[in-house]
Backbone as CSV, one residue per row, in Angstrom:
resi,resn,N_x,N_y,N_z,CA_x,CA_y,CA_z,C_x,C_y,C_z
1,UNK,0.843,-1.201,0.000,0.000,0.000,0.000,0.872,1.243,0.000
2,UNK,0.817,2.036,-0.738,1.329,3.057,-0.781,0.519,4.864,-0.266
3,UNK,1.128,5.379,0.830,0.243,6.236,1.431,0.854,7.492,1.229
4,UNK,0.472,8.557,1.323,0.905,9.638,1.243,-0.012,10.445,2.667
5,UNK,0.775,11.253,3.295,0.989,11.918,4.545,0.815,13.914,4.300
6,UNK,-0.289,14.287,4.393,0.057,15.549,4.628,0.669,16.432,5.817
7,UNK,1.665,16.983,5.753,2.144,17.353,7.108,2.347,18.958,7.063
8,UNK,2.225,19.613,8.064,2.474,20.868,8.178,3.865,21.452,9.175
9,UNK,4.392,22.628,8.843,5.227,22.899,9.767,4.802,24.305,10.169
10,UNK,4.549,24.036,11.647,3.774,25.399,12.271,4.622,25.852,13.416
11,UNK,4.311,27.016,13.726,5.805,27.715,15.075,5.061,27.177,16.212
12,UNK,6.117,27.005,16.794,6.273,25.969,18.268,4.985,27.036,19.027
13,UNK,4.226,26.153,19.522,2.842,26.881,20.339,3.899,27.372,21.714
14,UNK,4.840,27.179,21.800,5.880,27.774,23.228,6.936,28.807,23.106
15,UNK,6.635,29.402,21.553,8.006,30.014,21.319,6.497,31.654,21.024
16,UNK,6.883,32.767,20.907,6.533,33.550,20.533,6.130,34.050,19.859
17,UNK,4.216,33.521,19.548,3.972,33.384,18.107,3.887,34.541,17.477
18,UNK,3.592,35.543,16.437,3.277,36.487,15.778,2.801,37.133,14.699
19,UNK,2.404,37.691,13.902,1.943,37.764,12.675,3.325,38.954,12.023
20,UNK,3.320,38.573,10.590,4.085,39.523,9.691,2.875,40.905,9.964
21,UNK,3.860,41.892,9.879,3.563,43.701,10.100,3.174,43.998,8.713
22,UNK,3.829,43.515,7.430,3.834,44.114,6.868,1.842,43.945,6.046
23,UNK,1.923,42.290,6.116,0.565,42.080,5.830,-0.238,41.257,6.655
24,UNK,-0.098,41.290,7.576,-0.757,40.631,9.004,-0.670,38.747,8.550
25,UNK,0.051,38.195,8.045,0.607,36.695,7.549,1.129,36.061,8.790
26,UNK,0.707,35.435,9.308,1.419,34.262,10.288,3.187,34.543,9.626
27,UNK,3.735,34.847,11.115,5.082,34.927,10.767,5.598,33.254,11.264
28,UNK,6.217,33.044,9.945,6.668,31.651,9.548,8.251,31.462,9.239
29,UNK,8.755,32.422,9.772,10.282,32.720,9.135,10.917,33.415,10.694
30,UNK,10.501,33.994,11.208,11.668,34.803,12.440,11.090,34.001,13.541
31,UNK,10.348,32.779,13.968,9.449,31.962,14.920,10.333,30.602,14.851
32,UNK,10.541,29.313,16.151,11.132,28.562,16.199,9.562,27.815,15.537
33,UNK,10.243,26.647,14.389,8.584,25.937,13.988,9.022,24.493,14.339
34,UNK,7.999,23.798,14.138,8.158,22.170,13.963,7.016,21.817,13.540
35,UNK,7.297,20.048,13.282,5.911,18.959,12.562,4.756,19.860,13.411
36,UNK,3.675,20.229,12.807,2.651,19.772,13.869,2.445,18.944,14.468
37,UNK,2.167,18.989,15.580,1.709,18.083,16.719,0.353,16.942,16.136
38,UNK,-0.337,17.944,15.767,-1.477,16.735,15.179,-1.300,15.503,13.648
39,UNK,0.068,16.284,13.014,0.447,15.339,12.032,1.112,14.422,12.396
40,UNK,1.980,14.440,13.332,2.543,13.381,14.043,2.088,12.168,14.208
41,UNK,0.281,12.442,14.405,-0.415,11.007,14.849,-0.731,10.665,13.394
42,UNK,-1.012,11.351,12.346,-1.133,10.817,10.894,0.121,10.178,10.645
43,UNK,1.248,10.679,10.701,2.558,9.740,10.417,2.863,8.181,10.714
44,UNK,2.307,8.927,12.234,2.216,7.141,13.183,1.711,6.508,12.712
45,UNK,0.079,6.601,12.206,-1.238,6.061,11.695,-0.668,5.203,10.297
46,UNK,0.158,6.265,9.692,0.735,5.128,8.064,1.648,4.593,8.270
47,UNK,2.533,4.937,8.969,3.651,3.951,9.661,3.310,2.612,9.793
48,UNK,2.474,2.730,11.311,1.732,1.543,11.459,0.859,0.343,10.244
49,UNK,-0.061,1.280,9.239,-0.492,0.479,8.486,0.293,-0.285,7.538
50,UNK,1.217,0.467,7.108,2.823,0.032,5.842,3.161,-0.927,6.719
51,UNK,3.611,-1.314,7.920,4.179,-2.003,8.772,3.361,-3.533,9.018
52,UNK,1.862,-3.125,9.103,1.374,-4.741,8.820,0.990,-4.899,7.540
53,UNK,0.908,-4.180,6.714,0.651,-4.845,5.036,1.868,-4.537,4.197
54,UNK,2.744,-3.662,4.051,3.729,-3.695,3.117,3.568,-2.177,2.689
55,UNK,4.403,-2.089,1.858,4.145,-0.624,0.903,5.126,0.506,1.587
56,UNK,4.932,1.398,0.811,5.854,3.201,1.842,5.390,4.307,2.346
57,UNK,5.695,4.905,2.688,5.168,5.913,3.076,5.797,7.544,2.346
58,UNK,4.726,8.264,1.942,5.571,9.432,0.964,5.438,10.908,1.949
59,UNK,5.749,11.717,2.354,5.136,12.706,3.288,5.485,14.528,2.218
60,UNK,3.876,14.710,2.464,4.041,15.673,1.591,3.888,17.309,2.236
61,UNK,4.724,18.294,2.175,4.235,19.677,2.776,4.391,20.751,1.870
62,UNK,3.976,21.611,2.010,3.760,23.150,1.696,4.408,24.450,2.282
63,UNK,5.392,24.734,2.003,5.856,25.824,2.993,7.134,26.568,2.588
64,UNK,7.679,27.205,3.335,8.986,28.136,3.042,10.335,27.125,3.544
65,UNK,11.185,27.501,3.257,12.443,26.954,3.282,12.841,25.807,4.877
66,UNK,12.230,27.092,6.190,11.721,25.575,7.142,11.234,24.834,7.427
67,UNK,10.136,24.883,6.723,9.245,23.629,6.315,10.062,21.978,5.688
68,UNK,11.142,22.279,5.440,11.846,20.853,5.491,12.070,20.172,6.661
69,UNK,11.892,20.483,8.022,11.911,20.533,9.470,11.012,19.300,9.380
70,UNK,9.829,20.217,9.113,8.857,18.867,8.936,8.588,17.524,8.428
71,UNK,9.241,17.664,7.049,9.544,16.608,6.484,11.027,15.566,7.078
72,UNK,11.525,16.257,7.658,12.528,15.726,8.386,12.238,15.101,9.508
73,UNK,11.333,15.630,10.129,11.101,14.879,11.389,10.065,13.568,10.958
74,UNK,9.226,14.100,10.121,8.744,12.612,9.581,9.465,11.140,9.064
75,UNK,10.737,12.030,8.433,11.460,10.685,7.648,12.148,10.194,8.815
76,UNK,12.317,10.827,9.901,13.311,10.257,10.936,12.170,9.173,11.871
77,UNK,10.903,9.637,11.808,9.941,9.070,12.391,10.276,7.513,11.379
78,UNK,10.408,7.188,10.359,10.232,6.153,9.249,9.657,6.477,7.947
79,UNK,8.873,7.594,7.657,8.625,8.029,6.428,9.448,7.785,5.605
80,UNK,9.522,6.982,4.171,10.272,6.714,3.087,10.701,7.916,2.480
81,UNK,9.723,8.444,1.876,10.456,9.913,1.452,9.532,11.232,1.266
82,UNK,9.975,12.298,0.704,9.324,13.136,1.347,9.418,14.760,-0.207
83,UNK,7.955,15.594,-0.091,7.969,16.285,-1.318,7.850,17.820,-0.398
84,UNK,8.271,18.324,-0.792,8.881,19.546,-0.242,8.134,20.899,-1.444
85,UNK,6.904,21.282,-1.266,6.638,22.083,-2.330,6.683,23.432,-1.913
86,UNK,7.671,24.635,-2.316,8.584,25.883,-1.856,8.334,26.459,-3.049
87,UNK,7.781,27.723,-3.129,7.752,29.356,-3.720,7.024,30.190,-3.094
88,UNK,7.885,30.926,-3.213,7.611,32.695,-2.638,6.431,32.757,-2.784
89,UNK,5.384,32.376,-4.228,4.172,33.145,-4.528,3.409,32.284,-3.857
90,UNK,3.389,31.296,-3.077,2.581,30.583,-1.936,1.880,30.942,-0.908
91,UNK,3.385,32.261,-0.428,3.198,33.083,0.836,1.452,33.552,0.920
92,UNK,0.959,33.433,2.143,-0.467,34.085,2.093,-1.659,33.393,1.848
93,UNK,-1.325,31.927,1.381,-2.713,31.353,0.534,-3.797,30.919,1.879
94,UNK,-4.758,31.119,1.396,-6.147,30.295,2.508,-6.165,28.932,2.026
95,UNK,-7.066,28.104,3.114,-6.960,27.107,2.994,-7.686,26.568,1.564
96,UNK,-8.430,27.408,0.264,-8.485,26.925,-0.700,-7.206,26.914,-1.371
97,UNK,-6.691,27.253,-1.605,-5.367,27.430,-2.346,-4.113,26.306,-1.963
98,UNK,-4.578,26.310,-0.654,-3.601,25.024,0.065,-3.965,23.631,-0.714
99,UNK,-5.155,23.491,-0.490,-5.708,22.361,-0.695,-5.374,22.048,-2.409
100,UNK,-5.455,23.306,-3.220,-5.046,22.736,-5.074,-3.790,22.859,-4.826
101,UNK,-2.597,23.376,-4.235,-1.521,23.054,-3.852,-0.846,21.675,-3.732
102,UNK,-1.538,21.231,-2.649,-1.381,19.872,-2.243,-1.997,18.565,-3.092
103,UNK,-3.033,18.918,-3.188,-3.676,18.352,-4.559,-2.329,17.924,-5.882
104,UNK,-2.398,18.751,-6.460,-1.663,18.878,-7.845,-0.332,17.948,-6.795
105,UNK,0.169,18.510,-5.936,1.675,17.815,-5.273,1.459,16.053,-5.823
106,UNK,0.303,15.742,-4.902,0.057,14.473,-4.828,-0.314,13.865,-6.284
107,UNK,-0.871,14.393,-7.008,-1.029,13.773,-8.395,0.002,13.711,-8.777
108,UNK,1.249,14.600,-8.753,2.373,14.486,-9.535,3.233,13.703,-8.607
109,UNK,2.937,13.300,-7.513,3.662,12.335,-7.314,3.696,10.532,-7.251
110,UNK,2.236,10.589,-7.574,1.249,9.321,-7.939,0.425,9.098,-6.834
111,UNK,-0.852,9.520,-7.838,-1.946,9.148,-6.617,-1.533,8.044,-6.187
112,UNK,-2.075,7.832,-4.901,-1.657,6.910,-3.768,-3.168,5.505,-3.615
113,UNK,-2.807,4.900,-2.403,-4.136,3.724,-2.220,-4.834,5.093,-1.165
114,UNK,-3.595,5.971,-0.366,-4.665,6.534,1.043,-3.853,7.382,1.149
115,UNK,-4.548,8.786,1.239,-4.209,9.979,1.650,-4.587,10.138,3.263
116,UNK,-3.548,10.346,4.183,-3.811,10.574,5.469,-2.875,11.985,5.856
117,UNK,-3.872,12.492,6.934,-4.049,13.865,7.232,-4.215,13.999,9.013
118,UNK,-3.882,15.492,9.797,-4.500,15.265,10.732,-5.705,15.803,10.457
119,UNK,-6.236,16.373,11.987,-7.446,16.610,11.937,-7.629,18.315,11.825
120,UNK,-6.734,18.694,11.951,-6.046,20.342,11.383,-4.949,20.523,11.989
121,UNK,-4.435,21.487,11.831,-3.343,22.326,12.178,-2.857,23.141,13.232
122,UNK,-1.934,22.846,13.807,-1.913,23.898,15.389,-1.891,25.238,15.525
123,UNK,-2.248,25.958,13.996,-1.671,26.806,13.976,-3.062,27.908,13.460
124,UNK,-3.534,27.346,11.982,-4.881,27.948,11.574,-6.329,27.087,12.555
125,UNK,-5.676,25.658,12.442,-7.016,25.047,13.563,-8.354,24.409,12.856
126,UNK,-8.427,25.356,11.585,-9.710,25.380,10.432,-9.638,23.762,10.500
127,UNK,-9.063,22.964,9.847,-9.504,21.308,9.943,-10.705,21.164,8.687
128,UNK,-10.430,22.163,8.037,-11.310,21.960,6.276,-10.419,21.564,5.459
129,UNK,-9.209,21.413,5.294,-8.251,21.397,4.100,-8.367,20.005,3.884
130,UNK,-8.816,18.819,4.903,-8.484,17.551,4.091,-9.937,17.150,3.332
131,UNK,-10.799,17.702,4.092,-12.503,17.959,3.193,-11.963,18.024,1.389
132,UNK,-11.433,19.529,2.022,-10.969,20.115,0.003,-10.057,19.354,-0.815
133,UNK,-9.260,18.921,-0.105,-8.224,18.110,-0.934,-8.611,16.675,-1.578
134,UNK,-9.596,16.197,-0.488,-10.433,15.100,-1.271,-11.082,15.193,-2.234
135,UNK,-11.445,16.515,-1.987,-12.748,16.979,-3.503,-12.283,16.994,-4.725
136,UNK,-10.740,17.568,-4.202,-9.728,17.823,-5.318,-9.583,16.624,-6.514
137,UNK,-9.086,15.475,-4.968,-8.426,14.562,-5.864,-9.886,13.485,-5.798
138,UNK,-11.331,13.687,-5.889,-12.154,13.080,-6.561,-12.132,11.390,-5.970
139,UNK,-11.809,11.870,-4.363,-12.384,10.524,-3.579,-12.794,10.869,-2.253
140,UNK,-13.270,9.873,-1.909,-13.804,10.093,-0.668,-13.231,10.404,0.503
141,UNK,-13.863,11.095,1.105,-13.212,11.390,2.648,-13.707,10.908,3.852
142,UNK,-12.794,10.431,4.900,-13.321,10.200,6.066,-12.859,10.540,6.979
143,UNK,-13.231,11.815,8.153,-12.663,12.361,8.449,-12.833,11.768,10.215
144,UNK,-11.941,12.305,11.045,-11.794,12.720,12.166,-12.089,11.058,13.290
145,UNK,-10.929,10.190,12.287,-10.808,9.205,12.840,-9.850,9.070,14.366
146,UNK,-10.025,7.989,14.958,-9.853,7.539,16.275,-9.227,5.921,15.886
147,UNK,-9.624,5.292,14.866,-9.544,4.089,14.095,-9.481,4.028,13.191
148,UNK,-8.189,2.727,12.537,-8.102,3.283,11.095,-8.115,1.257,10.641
149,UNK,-8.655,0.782,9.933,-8.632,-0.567,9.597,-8.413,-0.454,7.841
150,UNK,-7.681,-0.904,7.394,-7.694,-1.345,6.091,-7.640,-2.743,5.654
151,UNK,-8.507,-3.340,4.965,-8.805,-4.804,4.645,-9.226,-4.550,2.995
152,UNK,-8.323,-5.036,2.342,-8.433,-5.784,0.503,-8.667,-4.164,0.477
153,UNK,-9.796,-3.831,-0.762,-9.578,-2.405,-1.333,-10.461,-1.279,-0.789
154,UNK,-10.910,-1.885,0.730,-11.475,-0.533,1.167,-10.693,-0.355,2.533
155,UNK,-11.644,0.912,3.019,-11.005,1.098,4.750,-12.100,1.422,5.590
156,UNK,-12.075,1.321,7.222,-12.984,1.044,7.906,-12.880,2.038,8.688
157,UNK,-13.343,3.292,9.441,-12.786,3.844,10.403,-13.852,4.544,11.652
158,UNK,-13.564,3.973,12.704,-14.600,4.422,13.770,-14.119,5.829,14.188
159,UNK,-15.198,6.549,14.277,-15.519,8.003,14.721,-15.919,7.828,16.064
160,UNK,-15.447,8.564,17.133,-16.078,8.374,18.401,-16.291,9.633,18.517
161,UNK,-17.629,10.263,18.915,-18.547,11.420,19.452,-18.287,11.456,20.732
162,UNK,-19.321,12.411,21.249,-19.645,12.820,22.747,-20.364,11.273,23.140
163,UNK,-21.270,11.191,22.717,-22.296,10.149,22.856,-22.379,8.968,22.284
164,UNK,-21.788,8.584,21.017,-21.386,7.130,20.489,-20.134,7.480,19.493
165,UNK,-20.163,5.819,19.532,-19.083,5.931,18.205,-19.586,5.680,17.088
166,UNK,-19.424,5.767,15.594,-19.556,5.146,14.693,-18.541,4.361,13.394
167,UNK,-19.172,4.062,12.751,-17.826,3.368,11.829,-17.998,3.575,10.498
168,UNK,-17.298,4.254,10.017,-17.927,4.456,8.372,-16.357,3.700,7.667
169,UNK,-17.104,3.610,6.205,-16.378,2.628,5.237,-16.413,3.262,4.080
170,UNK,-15.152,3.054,3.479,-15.066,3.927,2.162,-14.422,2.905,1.223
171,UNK,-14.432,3.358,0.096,-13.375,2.002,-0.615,-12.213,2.835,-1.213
172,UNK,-11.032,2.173,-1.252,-9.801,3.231,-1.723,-10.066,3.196,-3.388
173,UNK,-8.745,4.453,-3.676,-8.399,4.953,-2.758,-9.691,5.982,-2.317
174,UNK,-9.062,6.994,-0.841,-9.497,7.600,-0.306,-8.489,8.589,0.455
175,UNK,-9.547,9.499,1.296,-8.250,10.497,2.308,-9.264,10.205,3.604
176,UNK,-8.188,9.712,4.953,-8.612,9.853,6.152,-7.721,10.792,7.061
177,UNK,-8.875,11.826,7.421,-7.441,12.312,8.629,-7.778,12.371,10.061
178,UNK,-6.803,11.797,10.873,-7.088,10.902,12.539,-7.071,12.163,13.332
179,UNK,-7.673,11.578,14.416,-7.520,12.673,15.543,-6.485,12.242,16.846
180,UNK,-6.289,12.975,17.530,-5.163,12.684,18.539,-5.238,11.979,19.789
181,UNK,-6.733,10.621,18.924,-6.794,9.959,20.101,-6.390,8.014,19.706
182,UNK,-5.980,8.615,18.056,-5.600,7.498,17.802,-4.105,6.644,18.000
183,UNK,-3.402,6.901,17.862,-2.210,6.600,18.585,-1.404,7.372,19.389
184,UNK,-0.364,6.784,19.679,0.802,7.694,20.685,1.790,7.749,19.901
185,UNK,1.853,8.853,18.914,3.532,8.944,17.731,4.892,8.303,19.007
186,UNK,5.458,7.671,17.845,6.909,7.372,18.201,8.110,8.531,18.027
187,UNK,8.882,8.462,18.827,9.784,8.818,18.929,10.723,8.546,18.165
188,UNK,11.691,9.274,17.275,12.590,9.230,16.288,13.959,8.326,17.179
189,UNK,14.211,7.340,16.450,15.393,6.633,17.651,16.598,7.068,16.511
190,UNK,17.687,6.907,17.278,19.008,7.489,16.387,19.336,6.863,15.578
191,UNK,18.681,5.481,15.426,18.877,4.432,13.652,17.868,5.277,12.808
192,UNK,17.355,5.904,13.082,16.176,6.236,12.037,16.341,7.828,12.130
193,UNK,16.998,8.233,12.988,17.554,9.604,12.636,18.847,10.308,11.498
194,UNK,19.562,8.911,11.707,21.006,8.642,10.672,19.949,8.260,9.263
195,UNK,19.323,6.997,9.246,18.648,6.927,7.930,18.088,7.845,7.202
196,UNK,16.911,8.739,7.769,16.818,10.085,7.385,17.742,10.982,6.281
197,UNK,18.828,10.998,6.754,20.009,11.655,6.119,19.829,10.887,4.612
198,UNK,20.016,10.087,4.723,19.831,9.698,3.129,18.727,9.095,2.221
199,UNK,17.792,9.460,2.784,15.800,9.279,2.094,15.856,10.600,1.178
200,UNK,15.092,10.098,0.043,15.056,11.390,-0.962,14.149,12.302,-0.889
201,UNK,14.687,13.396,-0.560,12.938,14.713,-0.942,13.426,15.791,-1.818
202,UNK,12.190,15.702,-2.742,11.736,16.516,-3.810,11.074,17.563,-3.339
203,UNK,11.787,18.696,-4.327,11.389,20.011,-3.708,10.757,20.704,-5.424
204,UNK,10.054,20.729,-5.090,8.687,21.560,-6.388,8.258,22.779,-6.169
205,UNK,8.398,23.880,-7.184,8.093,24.804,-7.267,6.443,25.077,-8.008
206,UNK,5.976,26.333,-8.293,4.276,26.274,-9.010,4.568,25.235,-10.101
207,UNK,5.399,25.910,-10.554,5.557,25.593,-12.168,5.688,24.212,-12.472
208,UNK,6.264,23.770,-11.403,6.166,22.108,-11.616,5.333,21.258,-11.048
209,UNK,4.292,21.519,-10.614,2.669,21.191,-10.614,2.136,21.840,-11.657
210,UNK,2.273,22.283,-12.295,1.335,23.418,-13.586,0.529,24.994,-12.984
211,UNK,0.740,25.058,-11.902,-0.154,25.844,-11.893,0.642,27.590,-11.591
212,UNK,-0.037,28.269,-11.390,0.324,29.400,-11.842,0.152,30.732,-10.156
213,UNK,1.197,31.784,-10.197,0.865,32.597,-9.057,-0.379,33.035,-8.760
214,UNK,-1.369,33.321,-9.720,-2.943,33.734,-9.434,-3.739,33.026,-9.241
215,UNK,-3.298,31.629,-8.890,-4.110,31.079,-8.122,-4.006,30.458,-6.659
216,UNK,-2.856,30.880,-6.176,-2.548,30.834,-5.354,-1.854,32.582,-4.180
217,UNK,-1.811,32.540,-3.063,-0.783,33.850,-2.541,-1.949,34.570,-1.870
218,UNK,-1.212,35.140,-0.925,-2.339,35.998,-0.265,-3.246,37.270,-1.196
219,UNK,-2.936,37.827,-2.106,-3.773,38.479,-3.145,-5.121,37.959,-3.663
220,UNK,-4.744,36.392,-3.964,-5.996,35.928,-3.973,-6.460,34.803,-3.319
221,UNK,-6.530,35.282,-1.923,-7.112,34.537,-0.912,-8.362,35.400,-0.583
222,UNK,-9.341,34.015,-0.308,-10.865,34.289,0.085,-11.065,35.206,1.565
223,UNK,-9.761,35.294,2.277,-9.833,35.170,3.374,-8.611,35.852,3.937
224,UNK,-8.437,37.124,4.952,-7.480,37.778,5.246,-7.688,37.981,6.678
225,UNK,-6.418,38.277,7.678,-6.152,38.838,8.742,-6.277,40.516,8.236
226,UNK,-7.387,41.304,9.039,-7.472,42.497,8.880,-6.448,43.195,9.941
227,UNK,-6.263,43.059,10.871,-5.543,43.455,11.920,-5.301,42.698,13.033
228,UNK,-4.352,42.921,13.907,-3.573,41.995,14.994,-2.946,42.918,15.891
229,UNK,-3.258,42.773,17.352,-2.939,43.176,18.301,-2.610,42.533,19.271
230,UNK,-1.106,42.420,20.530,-0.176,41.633,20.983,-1.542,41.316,22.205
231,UNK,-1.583,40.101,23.162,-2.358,39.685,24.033,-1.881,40.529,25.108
232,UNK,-2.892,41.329,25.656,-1.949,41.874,26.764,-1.425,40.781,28.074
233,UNK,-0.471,41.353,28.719,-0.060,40.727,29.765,-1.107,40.320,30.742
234,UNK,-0.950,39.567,31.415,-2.148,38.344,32.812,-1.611,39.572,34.050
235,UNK,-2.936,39.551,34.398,-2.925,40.432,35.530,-3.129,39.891,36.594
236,UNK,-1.876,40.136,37.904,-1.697,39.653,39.297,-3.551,39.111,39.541
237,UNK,-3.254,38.386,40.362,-4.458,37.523,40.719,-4.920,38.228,42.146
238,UNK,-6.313,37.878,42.751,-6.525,38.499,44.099,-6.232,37.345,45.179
239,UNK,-5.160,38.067,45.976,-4.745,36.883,47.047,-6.021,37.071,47.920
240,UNK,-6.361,36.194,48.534,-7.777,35.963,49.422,-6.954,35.372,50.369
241,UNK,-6.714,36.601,52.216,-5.961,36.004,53.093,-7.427,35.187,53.839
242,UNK,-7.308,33.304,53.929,-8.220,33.332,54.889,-7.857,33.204,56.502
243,UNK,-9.013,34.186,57.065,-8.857,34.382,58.096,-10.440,33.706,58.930
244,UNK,-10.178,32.665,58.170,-11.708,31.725,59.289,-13.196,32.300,57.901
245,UNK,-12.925,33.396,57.186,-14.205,33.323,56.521,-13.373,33.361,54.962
246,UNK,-12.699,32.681,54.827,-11.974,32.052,53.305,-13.156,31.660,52.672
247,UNK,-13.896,30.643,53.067,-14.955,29.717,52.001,-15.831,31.153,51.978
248,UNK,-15.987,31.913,52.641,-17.210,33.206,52.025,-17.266,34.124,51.344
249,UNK,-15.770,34.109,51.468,-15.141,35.320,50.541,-14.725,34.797,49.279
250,UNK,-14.570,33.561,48.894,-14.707,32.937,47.630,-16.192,32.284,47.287
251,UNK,-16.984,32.169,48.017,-18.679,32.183,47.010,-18.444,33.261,46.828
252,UNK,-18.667,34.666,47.708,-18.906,35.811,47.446,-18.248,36.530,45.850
253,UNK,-16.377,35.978,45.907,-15.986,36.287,44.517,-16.986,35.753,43.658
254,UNK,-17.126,34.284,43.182,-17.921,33.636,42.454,-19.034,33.765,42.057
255,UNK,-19.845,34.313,43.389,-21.204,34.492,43.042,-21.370,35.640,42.273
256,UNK,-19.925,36.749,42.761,-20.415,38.302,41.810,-19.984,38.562,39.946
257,UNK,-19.168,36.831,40.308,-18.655,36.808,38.581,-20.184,36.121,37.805
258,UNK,-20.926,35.539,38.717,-22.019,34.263,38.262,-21.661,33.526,37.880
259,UNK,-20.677,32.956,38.381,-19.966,31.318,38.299,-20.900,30.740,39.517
260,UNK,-21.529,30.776,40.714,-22.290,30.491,41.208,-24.026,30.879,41.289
């Protein structure tokens, strides 16, 4: 089985996130980034399946020059190899633009049996792009798995809700993307950190998907940051000395917020 992996590289949720000044753009360049956290469990997820049936794993991203980070940490995870799609006129796109991005990536690199995805991004959060990318590539989607079964030419995957689970079935290929309750990603061990070093990734520009700057870039995105302002600082808390009427003086806070 041969799978292909969408992965993102988003700035560390611990490092100092920010937007570009000049056009309010997620700053993606002066920020420490890494894999997303939620692609991690998609990595695991094809890992695992290549591992009891056979086949490779291809891992595909979208991004500026550190965005190989990502693909790196995947191949060190076991990912076979990895497509690296980099131009300037990218900068800015919404998640339609992502999605024919990634799209076109994956056709030109051979549609696959299973496109796997997380369940979004740590960074935009939206969790529509693997919807679009299915539409793209004209199969089915199943999204926001917990379970992933593949048997002969379809796949099986239970959804767990608030209130039940369910199990839907698709036949490949297809795109599933898991949520972060399906496995526990592995840890890159130092045999598979050295291997890494020599797995091949392809780095593609527009032009080598076919497609062109106007359809992609923040100019023509559906969708813009109008303005951005820093979170202000957390303000000292009220120490409550108790002096025998502690429990009254906290209903009393509570009750005047209407938390009680």
């Amino acid at each position: 089985m041969n799978i292909v992996v969408c992965v993102k590289y988003v700035p560390d949720a611990q490092a100092d996130r920010t937007f570009n000044a000049s056009d309010n753009t997620t700053d993606r360049v002066n920020v420490d980034g890494l894999l997303s956290e939620l692609d991690e469990y998609a990595v695991e997820e094809a890992l695992k399946l290549v591992e009891a049936g056979g086949g490779e794993v291809t891992v595909v991203t979208v991004g500026p020059d550190q965005a190989s980070d990502a693909i790196k940490k995947a191949l060190q995870m076991g990912a076979d190899k990895g497509v690296h799609v980099n131009d300037d006129a990218i900068h800015g796109s919404d998640a339609i633009a992502t999605s024919l991005v990634l799209a076109e990536a994956i056709k030109k690199a051979g549609m696959p049996d299973l496109v796997v995805t997380g369940m979004a991004s740590t960074d935009g959060t939206m969790g529509v792009v693997p919807t679009m990318l299915a539409e793209r590539l004209g199969v089915p989607a199943v999204t926001f798995a917990s379970e992933v079964t593949v048997s002969g030419s379809g796949v099986s995957v239970r959804r767990d809700g608030d209130a039940a689970s369910v199990t839907i079935e698709a036949a490949l290929p297809c795109l599933v993307s898991v949520t972060d309750q399906i496995n526990e990603p592995r840890y890159p061990s130092f045999k598979g950190i050295m291997a890494a070093k020599k797995k091949p990734v392809e780095q593609w520009s527009l032009a080598d998907l076919g497609l062109d700057a106007s359809q992609v870039g923040l100019a023509n995105a559906w969708t813009a940051v109008q303005s951005f302002e820093a979170r202000p600082p957390r303000q000292v808390g009220t120490i409550v000395k108790d002096e025998g009427d502690g429990g009254a003086k906290l209903a009393g806070f509570l009750s005047e917020r209407k938390f009680i």
